[in-house]
Structures are given as C-alpha cells and as structure tokens.
DRENRO-486293 format. One record per residue (C-alpha): residue number from 1; residue in one letter; x, y, z. Coordinates in steps of 0.5 Angstrom, whole numbers. Layout:
N
+-----+------+-------+-------+-------+
:  nr : rest :  east : north :    up :
+-----+------+-------+-------+-------+
: NUM :    A :     X :     Y :     Z :
...
+-----+------+-------+-------+-------+
***
This chain:
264
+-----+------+-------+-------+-------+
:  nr : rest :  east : north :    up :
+-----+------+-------+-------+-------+
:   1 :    X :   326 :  -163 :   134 :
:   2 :    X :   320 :  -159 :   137 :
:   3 :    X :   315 :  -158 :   134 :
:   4 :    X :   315 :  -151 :   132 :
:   5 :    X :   322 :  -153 :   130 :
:   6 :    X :   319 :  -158 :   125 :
:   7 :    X :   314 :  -153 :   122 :
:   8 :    X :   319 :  -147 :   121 :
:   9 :    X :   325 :  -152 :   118 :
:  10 :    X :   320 :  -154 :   113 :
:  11 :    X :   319 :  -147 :   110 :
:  12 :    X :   326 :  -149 :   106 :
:  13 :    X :   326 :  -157 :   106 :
:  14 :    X :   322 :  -163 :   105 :
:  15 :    X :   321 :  -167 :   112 :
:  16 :    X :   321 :  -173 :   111 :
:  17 :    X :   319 :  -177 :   118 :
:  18 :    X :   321 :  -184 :   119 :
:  19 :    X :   324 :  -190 :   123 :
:  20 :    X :   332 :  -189 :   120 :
:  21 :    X :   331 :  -195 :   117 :
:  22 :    X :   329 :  -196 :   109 :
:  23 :    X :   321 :  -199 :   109 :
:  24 :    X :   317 :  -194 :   107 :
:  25 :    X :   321 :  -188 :   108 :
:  26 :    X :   326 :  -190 :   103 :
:  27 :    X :   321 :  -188 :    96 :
:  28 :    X :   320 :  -181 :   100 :
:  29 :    X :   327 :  -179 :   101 :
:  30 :    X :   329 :  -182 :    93 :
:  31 :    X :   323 :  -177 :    91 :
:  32 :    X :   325 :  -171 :    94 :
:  33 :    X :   333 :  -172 :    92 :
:  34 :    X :   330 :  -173 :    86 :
:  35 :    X :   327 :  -167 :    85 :
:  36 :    X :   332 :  -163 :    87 :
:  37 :    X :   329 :  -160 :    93 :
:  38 :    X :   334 :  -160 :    99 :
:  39 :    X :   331 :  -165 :   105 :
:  40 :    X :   331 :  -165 :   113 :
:  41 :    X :   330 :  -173 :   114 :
:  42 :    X :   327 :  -173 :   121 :
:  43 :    X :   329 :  -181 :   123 :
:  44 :    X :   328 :  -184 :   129 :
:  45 :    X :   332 :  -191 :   132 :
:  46 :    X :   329 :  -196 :   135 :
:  47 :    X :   334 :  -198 :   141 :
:  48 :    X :   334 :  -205 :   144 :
:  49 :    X :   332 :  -206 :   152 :
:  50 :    X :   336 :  -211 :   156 :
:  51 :    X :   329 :  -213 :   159 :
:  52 :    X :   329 :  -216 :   151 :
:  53 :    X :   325 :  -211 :   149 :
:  54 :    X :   325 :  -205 :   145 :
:  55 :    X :   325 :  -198 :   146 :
:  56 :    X :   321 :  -193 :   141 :
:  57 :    X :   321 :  -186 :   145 :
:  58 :    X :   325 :  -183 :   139 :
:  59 :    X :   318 :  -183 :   135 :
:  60 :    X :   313 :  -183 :   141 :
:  61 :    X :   316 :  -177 :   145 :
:  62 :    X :   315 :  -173 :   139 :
:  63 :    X :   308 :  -176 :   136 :
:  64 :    X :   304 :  -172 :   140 :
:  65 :    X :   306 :  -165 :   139 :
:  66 :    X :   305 :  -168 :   131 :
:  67 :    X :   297 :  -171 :   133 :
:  68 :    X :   296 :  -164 :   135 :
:  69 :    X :   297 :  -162 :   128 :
:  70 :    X :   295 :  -168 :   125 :
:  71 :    X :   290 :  -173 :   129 :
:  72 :    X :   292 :  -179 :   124 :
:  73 :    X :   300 :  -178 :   125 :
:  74 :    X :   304 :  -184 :   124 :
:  75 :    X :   310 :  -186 :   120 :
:  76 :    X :   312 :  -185 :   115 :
:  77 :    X :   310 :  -177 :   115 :
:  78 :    X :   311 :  -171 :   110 :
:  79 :    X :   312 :  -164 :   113 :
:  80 :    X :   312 :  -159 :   107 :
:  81 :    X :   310 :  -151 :   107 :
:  82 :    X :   307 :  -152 :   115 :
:  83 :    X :   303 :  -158 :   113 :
:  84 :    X :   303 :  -165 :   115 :
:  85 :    X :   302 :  -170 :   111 :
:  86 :    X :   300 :  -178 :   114 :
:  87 :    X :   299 :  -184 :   110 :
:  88 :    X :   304 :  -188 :   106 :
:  89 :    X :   300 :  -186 :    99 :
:  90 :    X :   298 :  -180 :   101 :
:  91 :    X :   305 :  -177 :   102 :
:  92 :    X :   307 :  -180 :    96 :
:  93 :    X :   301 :  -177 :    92 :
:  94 :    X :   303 :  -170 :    95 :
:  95 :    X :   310 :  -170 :    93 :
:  96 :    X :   308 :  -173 :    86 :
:  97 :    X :   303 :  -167 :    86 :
:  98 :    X :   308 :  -162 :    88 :
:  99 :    X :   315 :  -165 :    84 :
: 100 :    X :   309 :  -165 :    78 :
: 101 :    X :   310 :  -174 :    79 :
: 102 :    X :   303 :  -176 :    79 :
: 103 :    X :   302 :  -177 :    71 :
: 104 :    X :   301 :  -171 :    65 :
: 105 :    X :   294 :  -172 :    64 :
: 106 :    X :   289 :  -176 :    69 :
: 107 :    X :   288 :  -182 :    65 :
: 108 :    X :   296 :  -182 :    67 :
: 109 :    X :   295 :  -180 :    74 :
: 110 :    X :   290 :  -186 :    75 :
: 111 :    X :   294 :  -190 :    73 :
: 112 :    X :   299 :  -187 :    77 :
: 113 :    X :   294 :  -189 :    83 :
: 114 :    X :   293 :  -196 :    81 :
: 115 :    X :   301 :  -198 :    81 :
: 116 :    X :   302 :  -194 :    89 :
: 117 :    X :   295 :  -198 :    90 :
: 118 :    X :   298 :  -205 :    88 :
: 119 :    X :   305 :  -204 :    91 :
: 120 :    X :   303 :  -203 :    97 :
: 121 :    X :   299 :  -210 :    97 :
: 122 :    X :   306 :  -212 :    96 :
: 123 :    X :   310 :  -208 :   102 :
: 124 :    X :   305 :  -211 :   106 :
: 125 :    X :   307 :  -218 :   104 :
: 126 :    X :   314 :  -216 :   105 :
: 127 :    X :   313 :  -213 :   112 :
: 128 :    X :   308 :  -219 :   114 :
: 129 :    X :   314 :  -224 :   111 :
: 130 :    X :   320 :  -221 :   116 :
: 131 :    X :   317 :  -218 :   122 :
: 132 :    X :   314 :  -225 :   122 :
: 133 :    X :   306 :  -224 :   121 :
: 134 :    X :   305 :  -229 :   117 :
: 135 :    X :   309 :  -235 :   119 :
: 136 :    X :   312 :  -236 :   112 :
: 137 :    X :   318 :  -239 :   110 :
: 138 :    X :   323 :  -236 :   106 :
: 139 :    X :   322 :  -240 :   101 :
: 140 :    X :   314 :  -240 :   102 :
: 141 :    X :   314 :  -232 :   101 :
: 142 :    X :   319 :  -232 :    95 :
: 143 :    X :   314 :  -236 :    92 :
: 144 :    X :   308 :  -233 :    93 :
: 145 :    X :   311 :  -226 :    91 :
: 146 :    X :   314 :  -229 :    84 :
: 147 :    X :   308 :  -235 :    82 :
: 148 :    X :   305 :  -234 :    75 :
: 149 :    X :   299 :  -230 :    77 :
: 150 :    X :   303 :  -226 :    83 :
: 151 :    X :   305 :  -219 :    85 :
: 152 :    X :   312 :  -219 :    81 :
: 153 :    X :   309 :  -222 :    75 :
: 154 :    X :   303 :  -217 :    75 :
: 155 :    X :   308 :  -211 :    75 :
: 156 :    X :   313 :  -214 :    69 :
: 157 :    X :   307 :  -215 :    66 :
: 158 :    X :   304 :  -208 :    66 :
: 159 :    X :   311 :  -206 :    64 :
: 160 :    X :   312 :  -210 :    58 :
: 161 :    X :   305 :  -207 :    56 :
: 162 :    X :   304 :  -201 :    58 :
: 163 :    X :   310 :  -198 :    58 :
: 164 :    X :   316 :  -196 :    52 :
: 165 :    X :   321 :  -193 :    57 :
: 166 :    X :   326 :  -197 :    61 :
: 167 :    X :   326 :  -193 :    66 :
: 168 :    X :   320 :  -191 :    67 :
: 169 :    X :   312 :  -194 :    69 :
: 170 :    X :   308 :  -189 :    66 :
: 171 :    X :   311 :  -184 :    60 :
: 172 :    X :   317 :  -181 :    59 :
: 173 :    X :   319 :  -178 :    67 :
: 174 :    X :   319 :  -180 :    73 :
: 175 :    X :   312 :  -182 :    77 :
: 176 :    X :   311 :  -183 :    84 :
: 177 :    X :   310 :  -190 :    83 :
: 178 :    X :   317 :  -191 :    80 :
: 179 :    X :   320 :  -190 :    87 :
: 180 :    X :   315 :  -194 :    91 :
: 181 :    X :   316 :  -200 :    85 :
: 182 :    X :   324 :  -199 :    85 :
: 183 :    X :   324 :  -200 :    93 :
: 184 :    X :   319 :  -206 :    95 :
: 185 :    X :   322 :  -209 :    89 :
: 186 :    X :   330 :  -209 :    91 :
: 187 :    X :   328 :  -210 :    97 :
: 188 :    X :   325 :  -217 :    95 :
: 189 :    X :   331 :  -218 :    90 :
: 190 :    X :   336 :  -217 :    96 :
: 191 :    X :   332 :  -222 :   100 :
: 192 :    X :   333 :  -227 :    94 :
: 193 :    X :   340 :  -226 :    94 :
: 194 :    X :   340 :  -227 :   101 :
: 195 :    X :   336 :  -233 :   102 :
: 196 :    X :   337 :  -237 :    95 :
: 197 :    X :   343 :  -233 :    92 :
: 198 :    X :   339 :  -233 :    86 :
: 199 :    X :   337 :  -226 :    83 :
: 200 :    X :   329 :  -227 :    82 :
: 201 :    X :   329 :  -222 :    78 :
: 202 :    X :   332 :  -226 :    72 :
: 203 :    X :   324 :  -229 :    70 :
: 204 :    X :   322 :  -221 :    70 :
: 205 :    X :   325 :  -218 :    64 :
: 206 :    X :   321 :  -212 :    64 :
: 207 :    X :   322 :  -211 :    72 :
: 208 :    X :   330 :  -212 :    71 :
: 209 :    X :   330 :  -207 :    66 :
: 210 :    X :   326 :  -202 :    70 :
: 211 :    X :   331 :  -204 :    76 :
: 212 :    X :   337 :  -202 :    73 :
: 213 :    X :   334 :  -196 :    69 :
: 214 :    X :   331 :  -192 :    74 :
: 215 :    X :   337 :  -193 :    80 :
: 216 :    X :   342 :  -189 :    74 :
: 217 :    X :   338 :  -185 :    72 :
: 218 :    X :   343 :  -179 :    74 :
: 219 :    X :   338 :  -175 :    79 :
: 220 :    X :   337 :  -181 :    83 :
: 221 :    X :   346 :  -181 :    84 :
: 222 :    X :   345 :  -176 :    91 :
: 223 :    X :   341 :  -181 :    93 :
: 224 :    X :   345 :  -188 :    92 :
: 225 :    X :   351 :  -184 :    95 :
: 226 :    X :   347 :  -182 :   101 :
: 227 :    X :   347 :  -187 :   108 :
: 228 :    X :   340 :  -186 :   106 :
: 229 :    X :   341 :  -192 :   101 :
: 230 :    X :   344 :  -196 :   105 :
: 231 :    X :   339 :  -196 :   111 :
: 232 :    X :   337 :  -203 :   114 :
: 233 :    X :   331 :  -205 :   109 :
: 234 :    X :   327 :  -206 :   116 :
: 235 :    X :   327 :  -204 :   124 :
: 236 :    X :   331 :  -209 :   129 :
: 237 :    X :   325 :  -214 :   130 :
: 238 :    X :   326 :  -216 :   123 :
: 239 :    X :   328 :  -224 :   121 :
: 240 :    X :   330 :  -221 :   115 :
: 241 :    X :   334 :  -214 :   114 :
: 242 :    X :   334 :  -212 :   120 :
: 243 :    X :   342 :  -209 :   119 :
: 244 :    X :   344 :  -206 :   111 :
: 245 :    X :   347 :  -214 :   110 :
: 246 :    X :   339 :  -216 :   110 :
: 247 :    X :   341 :  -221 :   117 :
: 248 :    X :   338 :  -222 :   122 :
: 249 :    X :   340 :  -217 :   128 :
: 250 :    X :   344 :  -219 :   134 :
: 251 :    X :   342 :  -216 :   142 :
: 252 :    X :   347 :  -212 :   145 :
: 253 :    X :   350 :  -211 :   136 :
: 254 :    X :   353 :  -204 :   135 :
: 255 :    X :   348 :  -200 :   129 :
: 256 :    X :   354 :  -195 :   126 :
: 257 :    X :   347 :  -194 :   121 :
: 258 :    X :   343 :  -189 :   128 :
: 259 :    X :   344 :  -183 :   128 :
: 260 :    X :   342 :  -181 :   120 :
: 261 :    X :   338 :  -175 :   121 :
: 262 :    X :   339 :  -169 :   118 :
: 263 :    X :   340 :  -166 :   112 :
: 264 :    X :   341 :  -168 :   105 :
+-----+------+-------+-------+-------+
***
C-alpha cells in the first residue's frame, strides 16, 4: 500500500493506521464503523525474530513515504480526503469534527477535550503496566487505577454528575471520548478478570452502566461483529494481552489475528 495508493483510497474510506492490535487504533475503528462511513484499516503486524527480537518493517517500510506528507508521522494515523492526521487525540478530534462527536456547543466540546485528555493519562498507565515500563505488579497496577482518588473512580464520578444518559459522557449522542473511555476501560476490566477473576467494575456503577450501554447501542453492532474487536489488546512484547485471550505470547506461537487489513 504505497503512498499514492493511500492518498487515492481515502477519497472514499476513512484510513485508519495502526499496529493489528486494539490500543489506540481501536477507538478510531469503533468511530468510523459508528458513523457509517466505510473504512480502510491499514494494520501493521509485528513479527517475532528467531534472534529473540521482533521485526517492525510492515510499519517502517512505509513510514517514510508517510513523514514526507506529515514530518510528525506515527501511529496511530488517519487519512481522510488527502489529508494525514498523527497524534492520538488529534485524530480522535478530527473524526469527532468530522462525524459531528466532539460536542453540540463549545461548553461540550471542552468538556469533550478534558475526558480524551484524561483518558489518555489512563492509556498511558495501562501501556506502562504491560509493556512493562513501570514494573508494577498486576495487582499493584489494579490498585492504583481503582483507589478512591484514581482514574476510574474520576471517571464514574464525572458520569454519575455529569451525565444523565447511560450510554453516553456528554449529552445525548455519541462523543469522541465515548470510544476512548469504553476501550481503555475494557481493557482494564479484561485485565481484572484475568489476573483477579473479579470484575472491577463492580465498585463503579456509573462506568459499568456506560460499558454495557455504549457496546449495544446498534451503531456499534458492525464493529463487535468484526475481527477488529477481537485484536489483541497490546503488540507481542506485552506481559499482558499480547493474544485476544489477554495472555502473555509464546515465540514461535501461531497468530491466526494477522493479517486484518483491509476493508470493513
């Protein structure tokens, strides 16, 4: 997928660019499919190396021809009408402009921006937990994101005050921070289960409500369907969800979940 290619599919589908795992690809792919709108998901696996290492060229090979369009290139990445879009939140606030998801007025696209910004916080807690940048135990990690004054109890408590509709954080439709929220917050559920066989979303009524509410609504039942949504939640390096079960990977394993680009 060269890069004239890239600039030409996107007159028609959303691009969204990504390692084939969930991460951060996943709200994007959720708020495409939720739209409506047809999308080209351009996702790159990584391979593991008999040296011990892993092998990234899917991305690298084409990342250069990218930077020449957008120096700040990275993943993920959107490619809409000719335009490339890098940074998490930026392309999450482009197809929040673009599908109308970033808030009827501007007191609701600031509060919009507040939620992407602190679930990113989040994300970022998560990813240091499983790729191992913190050195935290499992439990050590579902602590600090569960304690009374952490992440999740900041968010049920914004959705308990703030918000009256079950499905949503802001208002009565679907905002950019709903994808973000619902997927950073199932992957942490999942981990949970995991580790704990408890479901820790049992202390956070509000945020349980959100999580089943949002996955049913009907415009996200093309993404559920899709092997999109069962990905791996993190790339093979992982200690956690580096395969769709949440368990660690194997060397030399098969990954029947390559292979995923292409259209939906």
């Amino acid at each position: 997928f060269n890069m004239s290619q890239l600039l030409e599919s996107s007159k028609k589908p959303v691009v969204v660019g990504y390692w084939g795992i969930r991460g951060l690809g996943a709200p994007l792919r959720m708020m495409v499919m939720y739209s409506g709108n047809d999308l080209q998901c351009e996702n790159y696996d990584l391979l593991d190396k008999d040296d011990g290492g892993y092998d990234a060229s899917a991305w690298f090979q084409v990342k250069p021809s990218l930077k020449l369009e957008n120096p700040l290139i990275n993943l993920p990445y959107v490619v809409d009408n000719g335009v490339i879009i890098s940074q998490s939140n930026a392309c999450l606030s482009y197809l929040g402009r673009k599908f109308g998801m970033m808030g009827s007025d501007v007191g609701a696209e600031t509060q919009c921006e507040q939620l992407l910004c602190e679930c990113m916080d989040l994300r970022n807690s998560v990813t240091d937990f499983a790729y191992k940048k913190s050195n935290q135990t499992p439990e050590q990690f579902l602590e600090a994101v569960i304690n009374k004054n952490g992440p999740m109890a900041k968010l049920d408590l914004w959705k308990s005050v703030k918000s009256s509709s079950p499905a949503y954080f802001i208002g009565d439709s679907a905002c950019a921070a709903d994808f973000h929220i619902w997927e950073i917050v199932d992957q942490i559920r999942s981990c949970s289960f995991y580790f704990k066989q408890t479901d820790i979303l049992a202390d956070f009524p509000s945020l349980s409500s959100f999580h089943g509410a949002f996955a049913a609504l009907p415009q996200n039942a093309k993404y559920f369907a899709s092997v999109l949504s069962k990905l791996p939640q993190n790339n093979l390096m992982a200690i956690y969800g580096s395969t769709p079960s949440g368990a660690p990977f194997q060397r030399g394993s098969p990954c029947p979940w390559r292979g995923s680009t292409g259209k939906y």
